[in-house]
Backbone as ProteinMPNN parsed JSONL, in Angstrom:
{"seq_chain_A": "XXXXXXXXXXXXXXXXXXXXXXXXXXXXXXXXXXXXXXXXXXXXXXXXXXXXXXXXXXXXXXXXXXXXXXXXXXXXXXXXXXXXXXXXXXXXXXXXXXXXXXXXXXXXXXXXXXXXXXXXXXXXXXXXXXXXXXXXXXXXXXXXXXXXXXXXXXXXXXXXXXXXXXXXXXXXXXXXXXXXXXXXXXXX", "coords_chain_A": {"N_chain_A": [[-6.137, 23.197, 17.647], [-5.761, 26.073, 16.296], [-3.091, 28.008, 14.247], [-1.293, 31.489, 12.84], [-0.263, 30.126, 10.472], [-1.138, 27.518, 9.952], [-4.395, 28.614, 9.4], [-3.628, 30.302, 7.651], [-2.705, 28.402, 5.097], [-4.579, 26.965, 5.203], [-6.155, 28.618, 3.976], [-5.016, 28.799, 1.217], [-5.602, 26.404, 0.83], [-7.894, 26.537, -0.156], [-8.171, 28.883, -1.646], [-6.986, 27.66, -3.949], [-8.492, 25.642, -4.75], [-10.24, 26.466, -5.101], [-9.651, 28.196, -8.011], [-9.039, 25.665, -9.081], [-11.86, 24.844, -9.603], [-12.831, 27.206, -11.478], [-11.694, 26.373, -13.429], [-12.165, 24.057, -14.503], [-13.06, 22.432, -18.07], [-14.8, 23.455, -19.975], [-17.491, 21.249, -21.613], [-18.968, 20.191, -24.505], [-21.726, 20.345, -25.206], [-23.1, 20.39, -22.249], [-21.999, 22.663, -20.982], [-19.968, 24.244, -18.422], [-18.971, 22.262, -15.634], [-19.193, 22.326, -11.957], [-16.881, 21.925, -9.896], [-16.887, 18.728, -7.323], [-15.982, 19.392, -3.903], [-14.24, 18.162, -1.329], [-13.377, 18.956, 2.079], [-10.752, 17.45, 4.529], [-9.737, 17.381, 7.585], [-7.193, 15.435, 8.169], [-6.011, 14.887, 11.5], [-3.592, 14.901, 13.04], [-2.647, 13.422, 14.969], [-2.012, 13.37, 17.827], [-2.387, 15.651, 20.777], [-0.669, 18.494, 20.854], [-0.139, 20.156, 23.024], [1.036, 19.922, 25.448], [3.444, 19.403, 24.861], [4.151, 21.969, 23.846], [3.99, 23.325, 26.397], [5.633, 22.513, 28.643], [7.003, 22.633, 31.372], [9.64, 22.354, 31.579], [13.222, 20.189, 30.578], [12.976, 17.783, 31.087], [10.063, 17.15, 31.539], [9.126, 18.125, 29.131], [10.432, 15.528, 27.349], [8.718, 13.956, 28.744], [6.05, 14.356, 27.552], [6.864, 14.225, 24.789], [6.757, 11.687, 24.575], [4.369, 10.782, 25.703], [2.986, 11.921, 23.62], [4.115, 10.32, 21.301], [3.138, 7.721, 22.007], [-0.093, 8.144, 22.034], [0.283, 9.272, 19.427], [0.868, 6.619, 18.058], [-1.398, 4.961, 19.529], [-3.413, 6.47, 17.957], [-3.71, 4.86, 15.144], [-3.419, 5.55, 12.338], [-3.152, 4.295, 9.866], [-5.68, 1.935, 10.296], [-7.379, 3.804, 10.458], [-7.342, 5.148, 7.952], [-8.155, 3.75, 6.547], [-11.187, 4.116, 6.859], [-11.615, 6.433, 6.433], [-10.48, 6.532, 3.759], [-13.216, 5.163, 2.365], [-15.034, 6.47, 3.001], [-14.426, 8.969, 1.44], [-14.998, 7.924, -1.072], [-17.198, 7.191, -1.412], [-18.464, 10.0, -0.869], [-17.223, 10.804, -3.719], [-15.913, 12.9, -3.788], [-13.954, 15.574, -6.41], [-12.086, 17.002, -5.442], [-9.89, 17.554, -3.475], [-9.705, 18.992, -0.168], [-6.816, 18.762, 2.314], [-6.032, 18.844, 5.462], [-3.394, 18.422, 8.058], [-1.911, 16.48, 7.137], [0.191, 14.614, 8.038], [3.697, 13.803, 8.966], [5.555, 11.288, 10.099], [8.195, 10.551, 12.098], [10.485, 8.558, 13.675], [13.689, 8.749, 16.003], [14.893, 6.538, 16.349], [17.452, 3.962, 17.629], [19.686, 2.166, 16.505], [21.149, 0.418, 18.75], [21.486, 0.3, 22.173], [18.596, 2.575, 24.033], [18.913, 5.624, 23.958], [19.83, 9.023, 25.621], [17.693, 11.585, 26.036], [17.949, 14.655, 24.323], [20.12, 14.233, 23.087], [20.888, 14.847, 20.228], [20.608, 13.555, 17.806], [19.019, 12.716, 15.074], [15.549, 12.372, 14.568], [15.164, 10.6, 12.331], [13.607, 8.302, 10.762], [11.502, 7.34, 8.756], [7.905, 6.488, 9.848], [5.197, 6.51, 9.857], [3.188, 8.095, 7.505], [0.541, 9.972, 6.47], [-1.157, 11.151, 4.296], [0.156, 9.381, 2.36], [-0.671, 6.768, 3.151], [-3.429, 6.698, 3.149], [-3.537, 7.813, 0.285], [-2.827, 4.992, -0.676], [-4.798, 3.695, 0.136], [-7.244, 4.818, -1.174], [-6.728, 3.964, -4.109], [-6.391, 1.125, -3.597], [-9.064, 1.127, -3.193], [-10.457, 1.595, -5.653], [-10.221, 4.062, -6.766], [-8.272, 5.947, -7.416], [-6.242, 9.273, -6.496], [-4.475, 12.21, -7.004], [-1.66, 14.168, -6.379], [-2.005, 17.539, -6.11], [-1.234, 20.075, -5.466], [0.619, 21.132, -2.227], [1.32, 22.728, 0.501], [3.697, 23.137, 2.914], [3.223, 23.133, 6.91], [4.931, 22.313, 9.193], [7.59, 21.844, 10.918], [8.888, 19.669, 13.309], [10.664, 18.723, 16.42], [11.791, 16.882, 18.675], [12.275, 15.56, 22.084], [11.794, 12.318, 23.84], [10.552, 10.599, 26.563], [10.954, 7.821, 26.044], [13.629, 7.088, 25.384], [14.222, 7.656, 22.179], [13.885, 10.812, 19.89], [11.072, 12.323, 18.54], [9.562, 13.248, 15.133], [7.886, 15.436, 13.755], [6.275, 16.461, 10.744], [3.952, 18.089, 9.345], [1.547, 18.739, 6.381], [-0.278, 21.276, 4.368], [-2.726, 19.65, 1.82], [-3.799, 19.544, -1.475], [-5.675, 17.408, -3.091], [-6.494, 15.702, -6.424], [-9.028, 13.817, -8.248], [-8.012, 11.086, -10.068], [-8.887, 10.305, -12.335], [-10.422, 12.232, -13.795], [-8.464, 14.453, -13.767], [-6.724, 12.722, -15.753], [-8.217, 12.658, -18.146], [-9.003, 15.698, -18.24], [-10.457, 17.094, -17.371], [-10.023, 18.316, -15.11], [-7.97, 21.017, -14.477], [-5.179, 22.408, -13.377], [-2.828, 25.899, -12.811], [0.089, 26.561, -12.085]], "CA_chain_A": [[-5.347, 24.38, 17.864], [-5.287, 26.622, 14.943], [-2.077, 29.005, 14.249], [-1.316, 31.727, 11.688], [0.666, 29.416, 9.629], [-2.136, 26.925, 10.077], [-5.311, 29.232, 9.021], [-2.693, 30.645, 5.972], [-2.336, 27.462, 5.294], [-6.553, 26.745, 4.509], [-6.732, 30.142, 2.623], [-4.564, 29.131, 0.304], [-5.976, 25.382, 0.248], [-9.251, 27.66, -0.527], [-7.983, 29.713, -3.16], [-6.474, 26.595, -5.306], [-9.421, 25.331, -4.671], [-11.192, 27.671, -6.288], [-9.04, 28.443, -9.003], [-9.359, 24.452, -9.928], [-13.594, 24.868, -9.742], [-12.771, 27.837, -12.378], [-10.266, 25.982, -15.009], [-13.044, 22.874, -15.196], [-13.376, 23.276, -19.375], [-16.625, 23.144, -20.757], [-17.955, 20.495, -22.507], [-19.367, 20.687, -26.301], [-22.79, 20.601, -25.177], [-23.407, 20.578, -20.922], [-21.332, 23.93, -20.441], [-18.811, 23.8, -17.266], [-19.734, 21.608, -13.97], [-18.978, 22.72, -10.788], [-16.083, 20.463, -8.881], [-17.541, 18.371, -6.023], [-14.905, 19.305, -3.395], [-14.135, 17.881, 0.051], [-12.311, 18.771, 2.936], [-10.841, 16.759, 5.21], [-8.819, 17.096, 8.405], [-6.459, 13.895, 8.961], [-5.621, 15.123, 12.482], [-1.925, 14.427, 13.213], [-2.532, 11.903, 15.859], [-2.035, 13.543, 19.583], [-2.276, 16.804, 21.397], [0.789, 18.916, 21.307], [0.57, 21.469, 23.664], [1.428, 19.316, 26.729], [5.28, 19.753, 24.813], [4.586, 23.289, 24.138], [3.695, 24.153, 27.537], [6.502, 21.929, 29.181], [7.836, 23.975, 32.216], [11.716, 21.902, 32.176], [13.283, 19.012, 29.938], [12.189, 16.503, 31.66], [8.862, 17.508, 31.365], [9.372, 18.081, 27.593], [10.366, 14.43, 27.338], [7.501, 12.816, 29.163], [5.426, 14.787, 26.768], [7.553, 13.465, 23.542], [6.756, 10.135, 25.076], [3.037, 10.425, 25.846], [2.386, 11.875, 22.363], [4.019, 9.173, 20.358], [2.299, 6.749, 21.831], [-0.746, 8.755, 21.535], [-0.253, 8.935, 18.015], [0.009, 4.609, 18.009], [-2.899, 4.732, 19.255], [-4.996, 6.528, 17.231], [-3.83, 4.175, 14.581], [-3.613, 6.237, 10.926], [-3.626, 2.746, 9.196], [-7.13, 2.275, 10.498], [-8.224, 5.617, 9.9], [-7.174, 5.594, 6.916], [-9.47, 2.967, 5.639], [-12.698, 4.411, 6.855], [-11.651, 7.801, 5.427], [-10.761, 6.519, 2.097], [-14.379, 4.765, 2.091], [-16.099, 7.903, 3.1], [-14.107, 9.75, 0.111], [-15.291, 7.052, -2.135], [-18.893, 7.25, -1.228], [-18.948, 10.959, -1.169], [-17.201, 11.02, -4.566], [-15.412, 14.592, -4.529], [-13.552, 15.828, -7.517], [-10.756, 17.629, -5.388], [-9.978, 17.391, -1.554], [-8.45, 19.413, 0.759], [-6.313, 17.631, 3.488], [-5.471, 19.455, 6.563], [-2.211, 17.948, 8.891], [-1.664, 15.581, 6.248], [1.26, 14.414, 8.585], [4.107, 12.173, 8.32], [6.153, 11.068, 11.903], [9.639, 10.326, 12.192], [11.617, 8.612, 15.144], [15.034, 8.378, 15.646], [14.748, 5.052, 17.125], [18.873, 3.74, 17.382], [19.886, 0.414, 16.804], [21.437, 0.091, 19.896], [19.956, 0.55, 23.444], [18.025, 3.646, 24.694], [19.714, 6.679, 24.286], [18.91, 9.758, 26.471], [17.082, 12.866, 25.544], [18.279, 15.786, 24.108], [21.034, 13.826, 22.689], [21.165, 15.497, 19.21], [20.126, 12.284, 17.246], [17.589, 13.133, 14.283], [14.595, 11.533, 13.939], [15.6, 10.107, 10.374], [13.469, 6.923, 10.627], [9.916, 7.552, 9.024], [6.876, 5.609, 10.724], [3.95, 7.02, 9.315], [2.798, 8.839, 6.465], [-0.784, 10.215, 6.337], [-1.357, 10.721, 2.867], [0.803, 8.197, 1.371], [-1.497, 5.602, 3.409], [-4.757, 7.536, 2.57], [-3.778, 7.905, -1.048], [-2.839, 3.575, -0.817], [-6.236, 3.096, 0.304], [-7.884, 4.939, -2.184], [-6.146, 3.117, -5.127], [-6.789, -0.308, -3.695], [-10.59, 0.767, -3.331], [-9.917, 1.795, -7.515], [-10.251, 5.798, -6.683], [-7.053, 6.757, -6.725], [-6.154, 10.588, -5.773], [-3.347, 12.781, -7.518], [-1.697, 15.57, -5.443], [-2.033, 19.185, -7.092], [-0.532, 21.37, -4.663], [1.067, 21.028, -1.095], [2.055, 23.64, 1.458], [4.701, 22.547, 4.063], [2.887, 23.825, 7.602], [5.233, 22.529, 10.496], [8.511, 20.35, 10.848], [9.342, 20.161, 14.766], [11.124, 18.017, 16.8], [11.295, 17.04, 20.164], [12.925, 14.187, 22.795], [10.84, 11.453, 24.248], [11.127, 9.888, 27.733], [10.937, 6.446, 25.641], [14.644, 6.747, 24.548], [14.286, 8.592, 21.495], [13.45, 11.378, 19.565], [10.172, 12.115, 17.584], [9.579, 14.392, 14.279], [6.257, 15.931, 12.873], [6.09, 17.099, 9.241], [2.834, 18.378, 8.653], [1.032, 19.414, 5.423], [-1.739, 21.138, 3.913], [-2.509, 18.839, 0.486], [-4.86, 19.326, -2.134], [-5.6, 16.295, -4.238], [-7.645, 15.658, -7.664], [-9.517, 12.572, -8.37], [-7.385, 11.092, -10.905], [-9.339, 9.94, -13.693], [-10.702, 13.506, -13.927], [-7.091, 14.853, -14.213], [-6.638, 12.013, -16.818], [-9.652, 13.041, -18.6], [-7.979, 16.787, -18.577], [-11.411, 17.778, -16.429], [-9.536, 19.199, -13.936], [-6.378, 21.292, -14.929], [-4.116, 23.624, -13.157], [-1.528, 26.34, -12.876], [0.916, 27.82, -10.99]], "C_chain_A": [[-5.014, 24.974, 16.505], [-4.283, 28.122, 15.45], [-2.046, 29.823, 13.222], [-1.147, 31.247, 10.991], [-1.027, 28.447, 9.126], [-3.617, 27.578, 8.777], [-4.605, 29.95, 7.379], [-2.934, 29.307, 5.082], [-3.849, 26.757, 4.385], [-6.655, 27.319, 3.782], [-6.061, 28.932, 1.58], [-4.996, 27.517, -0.532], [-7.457, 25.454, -0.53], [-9.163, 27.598, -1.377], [-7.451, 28.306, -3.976], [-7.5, 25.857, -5.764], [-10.489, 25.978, -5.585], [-10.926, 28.057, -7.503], [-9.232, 26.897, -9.42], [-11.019, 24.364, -10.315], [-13.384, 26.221, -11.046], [-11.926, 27.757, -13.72], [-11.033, 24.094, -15.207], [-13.515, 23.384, -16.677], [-14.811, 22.347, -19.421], [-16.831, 22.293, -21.913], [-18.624, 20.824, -23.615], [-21.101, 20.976, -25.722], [-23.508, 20.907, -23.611], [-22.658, 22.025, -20.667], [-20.711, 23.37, -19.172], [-19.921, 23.216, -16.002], [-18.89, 21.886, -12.997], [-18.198, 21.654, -10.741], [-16.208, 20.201, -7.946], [-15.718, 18.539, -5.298], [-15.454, 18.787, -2.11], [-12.953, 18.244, 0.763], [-12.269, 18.11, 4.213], [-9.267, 16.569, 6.368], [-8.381, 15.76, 9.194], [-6.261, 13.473, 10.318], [-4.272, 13.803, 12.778], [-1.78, 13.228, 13.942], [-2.382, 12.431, 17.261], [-1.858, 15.02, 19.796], [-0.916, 16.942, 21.638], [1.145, 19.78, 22.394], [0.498, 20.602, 25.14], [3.334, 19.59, 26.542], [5.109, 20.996, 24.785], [4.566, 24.248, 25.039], [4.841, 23.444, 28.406], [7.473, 23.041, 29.816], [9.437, 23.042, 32.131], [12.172, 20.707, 30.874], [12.704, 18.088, 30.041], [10.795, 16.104, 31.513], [8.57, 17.378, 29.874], [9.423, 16.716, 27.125], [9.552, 13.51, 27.411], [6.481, 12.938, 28.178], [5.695, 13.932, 25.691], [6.766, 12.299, 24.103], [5.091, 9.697, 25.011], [2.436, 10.905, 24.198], [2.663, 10.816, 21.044], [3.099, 8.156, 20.348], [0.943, 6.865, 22.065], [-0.878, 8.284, 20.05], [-0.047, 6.76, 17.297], [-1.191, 4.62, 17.888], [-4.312, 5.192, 18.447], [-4.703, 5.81, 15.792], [-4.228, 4.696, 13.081], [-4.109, 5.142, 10.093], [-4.806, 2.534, 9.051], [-8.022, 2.864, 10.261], [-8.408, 5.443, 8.583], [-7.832, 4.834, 5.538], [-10.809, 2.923, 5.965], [-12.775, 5.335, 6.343], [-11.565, 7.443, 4.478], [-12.446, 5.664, 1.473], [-15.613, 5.582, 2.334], [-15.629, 8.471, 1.994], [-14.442, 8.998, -0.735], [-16.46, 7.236, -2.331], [-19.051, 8.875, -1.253], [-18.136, 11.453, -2.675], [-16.487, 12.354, -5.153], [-14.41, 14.617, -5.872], [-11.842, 16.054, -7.249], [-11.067, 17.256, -3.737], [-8.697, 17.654, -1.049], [-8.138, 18.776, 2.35], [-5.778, 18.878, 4.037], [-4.515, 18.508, 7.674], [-2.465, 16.821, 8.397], [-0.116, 15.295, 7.192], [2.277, 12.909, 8.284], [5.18, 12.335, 9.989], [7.079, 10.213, 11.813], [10.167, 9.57, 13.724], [12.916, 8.035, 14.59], [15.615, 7.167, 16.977], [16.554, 4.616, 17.1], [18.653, 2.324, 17.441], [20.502, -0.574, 18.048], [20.636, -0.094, 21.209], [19.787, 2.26, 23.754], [18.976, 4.33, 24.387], [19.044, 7.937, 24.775], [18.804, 11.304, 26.01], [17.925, 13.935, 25.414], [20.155, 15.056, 23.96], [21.4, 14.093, 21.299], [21.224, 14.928, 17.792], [19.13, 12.889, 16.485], [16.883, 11.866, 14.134], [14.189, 11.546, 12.591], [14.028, 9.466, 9.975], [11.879, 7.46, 10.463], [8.663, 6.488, 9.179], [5.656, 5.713, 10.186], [4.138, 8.184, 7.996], [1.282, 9.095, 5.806], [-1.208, 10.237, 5.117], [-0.721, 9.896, 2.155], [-0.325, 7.081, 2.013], [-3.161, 5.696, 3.154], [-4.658, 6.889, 0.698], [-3.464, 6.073, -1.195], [-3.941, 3.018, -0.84], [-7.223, 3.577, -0.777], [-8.229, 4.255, -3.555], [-6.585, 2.046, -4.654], [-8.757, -0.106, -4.0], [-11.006, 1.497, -5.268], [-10.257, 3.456, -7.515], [-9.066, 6.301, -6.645], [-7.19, 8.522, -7.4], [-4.585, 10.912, -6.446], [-2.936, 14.054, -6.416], [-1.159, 16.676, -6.207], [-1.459, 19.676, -6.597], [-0.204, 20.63, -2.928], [1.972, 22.418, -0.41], [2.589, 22.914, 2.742], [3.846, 23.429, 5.434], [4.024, 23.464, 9.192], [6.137, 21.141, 10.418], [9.255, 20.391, 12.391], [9.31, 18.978, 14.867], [11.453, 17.444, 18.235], [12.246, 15.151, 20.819], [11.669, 13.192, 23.623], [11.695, 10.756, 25.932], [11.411, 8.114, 27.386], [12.704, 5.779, 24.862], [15.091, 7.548, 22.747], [13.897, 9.59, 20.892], [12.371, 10.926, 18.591], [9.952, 13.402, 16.534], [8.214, 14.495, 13.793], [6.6, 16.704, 11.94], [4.953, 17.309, 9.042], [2.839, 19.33, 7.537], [-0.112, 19.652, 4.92], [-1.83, 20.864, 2.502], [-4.012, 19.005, 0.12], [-4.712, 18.376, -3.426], [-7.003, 16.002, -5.053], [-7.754, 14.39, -7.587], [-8.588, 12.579, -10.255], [-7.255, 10.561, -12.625], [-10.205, 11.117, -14.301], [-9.641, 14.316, -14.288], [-6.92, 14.038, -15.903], [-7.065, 12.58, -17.42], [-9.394, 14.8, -19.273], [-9.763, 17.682, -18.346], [-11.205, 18.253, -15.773], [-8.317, 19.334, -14.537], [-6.225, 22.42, -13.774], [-3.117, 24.312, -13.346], [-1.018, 27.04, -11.933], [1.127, 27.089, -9.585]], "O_chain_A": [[-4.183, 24.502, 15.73], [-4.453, 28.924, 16.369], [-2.683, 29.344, 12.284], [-1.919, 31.632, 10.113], [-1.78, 28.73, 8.194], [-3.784, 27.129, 7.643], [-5.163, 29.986, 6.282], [-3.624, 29.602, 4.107], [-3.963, 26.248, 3.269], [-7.192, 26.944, 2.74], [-6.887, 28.103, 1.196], [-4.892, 27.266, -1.733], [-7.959, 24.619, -1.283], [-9.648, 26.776, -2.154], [-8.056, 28.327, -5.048], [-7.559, 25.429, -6.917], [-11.258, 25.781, -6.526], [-11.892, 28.307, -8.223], [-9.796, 26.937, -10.514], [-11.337, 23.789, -11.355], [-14.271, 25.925, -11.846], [-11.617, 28.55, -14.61], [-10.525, 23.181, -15.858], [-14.175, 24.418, -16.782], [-15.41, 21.316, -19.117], [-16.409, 22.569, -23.036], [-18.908, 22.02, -23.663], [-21.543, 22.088, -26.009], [-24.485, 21.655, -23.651], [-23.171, 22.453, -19.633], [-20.882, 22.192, -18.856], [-21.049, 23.535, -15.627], [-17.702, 21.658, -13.226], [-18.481, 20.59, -11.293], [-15.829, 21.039, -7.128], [-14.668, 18.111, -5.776], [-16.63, 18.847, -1.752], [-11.804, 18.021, 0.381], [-13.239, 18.047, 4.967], [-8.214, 15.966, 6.158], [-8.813, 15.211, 10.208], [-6.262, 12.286, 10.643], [-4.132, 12.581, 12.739], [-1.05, 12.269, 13.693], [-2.792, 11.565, 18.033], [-1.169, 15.628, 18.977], [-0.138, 16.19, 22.225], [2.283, 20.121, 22.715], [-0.418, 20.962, 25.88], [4.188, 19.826, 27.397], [5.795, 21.579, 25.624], [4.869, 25.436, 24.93], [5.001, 24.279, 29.296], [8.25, 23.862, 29.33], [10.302, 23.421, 32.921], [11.208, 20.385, 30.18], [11.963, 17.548, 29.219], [10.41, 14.942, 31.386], [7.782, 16.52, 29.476], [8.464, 16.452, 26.399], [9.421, 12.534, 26.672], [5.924, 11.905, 27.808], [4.968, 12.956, 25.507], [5.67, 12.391, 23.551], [4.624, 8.684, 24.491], [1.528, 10.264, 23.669], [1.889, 10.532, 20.13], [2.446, 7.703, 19.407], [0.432, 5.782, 22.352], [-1.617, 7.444, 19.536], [-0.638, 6.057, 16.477], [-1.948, 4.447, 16.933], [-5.456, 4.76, 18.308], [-5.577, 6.171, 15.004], [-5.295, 4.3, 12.612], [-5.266, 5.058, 9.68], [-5.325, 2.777, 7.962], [-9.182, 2.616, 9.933], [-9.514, 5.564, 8.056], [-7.966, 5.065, 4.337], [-11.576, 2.04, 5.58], [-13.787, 5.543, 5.674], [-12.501, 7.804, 3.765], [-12.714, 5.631, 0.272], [-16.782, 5.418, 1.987], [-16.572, 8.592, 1.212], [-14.044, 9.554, -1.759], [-16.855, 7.466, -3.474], [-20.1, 9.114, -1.85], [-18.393, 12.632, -2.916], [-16.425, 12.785, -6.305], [-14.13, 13.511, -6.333], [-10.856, 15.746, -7.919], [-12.047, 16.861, -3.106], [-7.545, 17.23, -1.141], [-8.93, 18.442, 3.231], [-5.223, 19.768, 3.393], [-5.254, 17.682, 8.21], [-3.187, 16.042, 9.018], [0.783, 16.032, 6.787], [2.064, 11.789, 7.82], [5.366, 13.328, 10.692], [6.818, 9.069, 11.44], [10.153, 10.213, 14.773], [13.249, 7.375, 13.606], [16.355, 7.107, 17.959], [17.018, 5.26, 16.159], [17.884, 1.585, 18.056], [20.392, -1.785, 18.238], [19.482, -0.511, 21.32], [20.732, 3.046, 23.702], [20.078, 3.79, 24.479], [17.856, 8.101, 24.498], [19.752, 12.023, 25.694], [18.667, 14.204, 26.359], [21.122, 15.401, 24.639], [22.433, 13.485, 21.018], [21.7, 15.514, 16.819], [18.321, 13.6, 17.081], [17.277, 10.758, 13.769], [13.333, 12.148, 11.943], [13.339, 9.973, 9.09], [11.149, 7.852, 11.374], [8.676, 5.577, 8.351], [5.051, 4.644, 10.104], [5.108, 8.894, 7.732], [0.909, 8.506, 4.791], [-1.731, 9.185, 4.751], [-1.239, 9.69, 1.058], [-0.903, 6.468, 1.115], [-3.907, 4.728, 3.002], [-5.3, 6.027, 0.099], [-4.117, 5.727, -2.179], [-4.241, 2.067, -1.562], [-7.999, 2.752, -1.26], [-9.33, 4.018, -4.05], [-7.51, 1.69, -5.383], [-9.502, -0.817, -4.676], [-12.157, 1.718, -5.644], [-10.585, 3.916, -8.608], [-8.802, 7.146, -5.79], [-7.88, 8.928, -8.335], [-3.677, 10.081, -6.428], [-3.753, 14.724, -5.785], [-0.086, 16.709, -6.809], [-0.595, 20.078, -7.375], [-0.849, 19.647, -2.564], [3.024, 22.907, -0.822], [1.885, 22.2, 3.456], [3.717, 24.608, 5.107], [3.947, 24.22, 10.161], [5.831, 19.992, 10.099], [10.185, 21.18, 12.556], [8.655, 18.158, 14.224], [10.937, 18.267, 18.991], [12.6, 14.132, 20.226], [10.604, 13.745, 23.897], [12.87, 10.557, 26.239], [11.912, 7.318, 28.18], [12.978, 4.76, 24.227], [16.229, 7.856, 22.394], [12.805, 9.657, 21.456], [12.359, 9.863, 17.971], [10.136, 14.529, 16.992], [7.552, 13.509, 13.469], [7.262, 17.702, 12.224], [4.594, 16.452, 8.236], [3.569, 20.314, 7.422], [-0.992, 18.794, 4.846], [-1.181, 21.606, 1.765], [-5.023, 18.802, 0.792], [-3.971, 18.485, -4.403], [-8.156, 16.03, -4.623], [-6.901, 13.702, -7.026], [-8.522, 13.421, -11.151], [-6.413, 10.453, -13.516], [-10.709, 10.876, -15.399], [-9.883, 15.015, -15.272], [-6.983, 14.645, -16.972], [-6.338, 13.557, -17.602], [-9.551, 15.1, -20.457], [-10.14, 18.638, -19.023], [-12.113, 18.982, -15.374], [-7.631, 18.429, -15.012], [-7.135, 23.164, -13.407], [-2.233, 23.763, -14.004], [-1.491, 27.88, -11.168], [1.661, 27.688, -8.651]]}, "name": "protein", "num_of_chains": 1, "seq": "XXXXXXXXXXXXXXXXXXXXXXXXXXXXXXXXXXXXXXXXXXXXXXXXXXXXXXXXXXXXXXXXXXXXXXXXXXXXXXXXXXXXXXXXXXXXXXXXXXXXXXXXXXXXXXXXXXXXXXXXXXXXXXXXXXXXXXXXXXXXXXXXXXXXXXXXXXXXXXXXXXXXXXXXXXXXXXXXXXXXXXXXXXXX"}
């Protein structure tokens, strides 16, 4: 499901993009090299529009409920060590991340409490690029992040007792011995 925000959102992971492939300096004798880029959508973890179509609360809830544990199952952790071994093997320079997400519940220490109870989901659970960029580093690639646009912080009740939060972002990150190196610079 792409939105304005969304498609804004690419441009601009585009344009930085582009502006870093035009501020690679030129070496004494090879002249400038192109920057291998990649992009790569994380996908958040579960279909939302079952909440944004939710005809009543209740409905809204069951939703909350079926997308958390949705996003369990598709298991970022997992993911996130076949993607950082595909970015290893294809080697890019720069890489743009699409719903680079991070997922919140506001789990209570007590028992259950019931929807639309006004409870923030504080408590963060996941973090797409922080476990991406972990995996990279252990496989010795680690990944710097250049730029980030905030695309979507919504919130919602679960039929499981509590609320759940989505932070998505669109993140562009340099390979970081290329940064080192002062092969890749930016501004602005």
């Amino acid at each position: 499901m792409h939105t304005l925000g969304a498609r804004r959102g690419i441009g601009v992971l585009v344009a930085a993009a582009l502006l870093a492939l035009a501020l690679v300096p030129a070496t004494a004798s090879a002249g400038p090299r192109p920057a291998k880029v990649m992009s790569l959508n994380l996908y958040l973890g579960a279909d939302l529009t079952p909440a944004i179509t939710a005809g009543s609360p209740a409905a809204l809830a069951e939703a909350g409920g079926d997308i958390w544990e949705t996003v369990q199952r598709t298991n970022f952790p997992a993911r996130a060590k076949i993607l950082a071994r595909d970015i290893v093997n294809g080697d890019p320079d720069l890489i743009g991340l699409q719903e680079a997400a991070k997922w919140y519940t506001g789990i209570p220490d007590g028992p259950p409490i019931p929807p639309f109870n006004g409870s923030p989901a504080g408590t963060q659970v996941y973090d797409f690029q922080a476990s991406l960029l972990a995996e990279l580093a252990a496989l010795g690639q680690p990944y710097v992040e250049v730029v980030s646009q905030n695309e979507a912080n919504i919130e919602g009740p679960t039929d499981l007792g509590f609320d759940i939060r989505l932070q998505q972002r669109d993140v562009i990150l340099a390979k970081k011995s290329k940064v080192d190196a002062g092969e890749i610079t930016w501004s602005n």
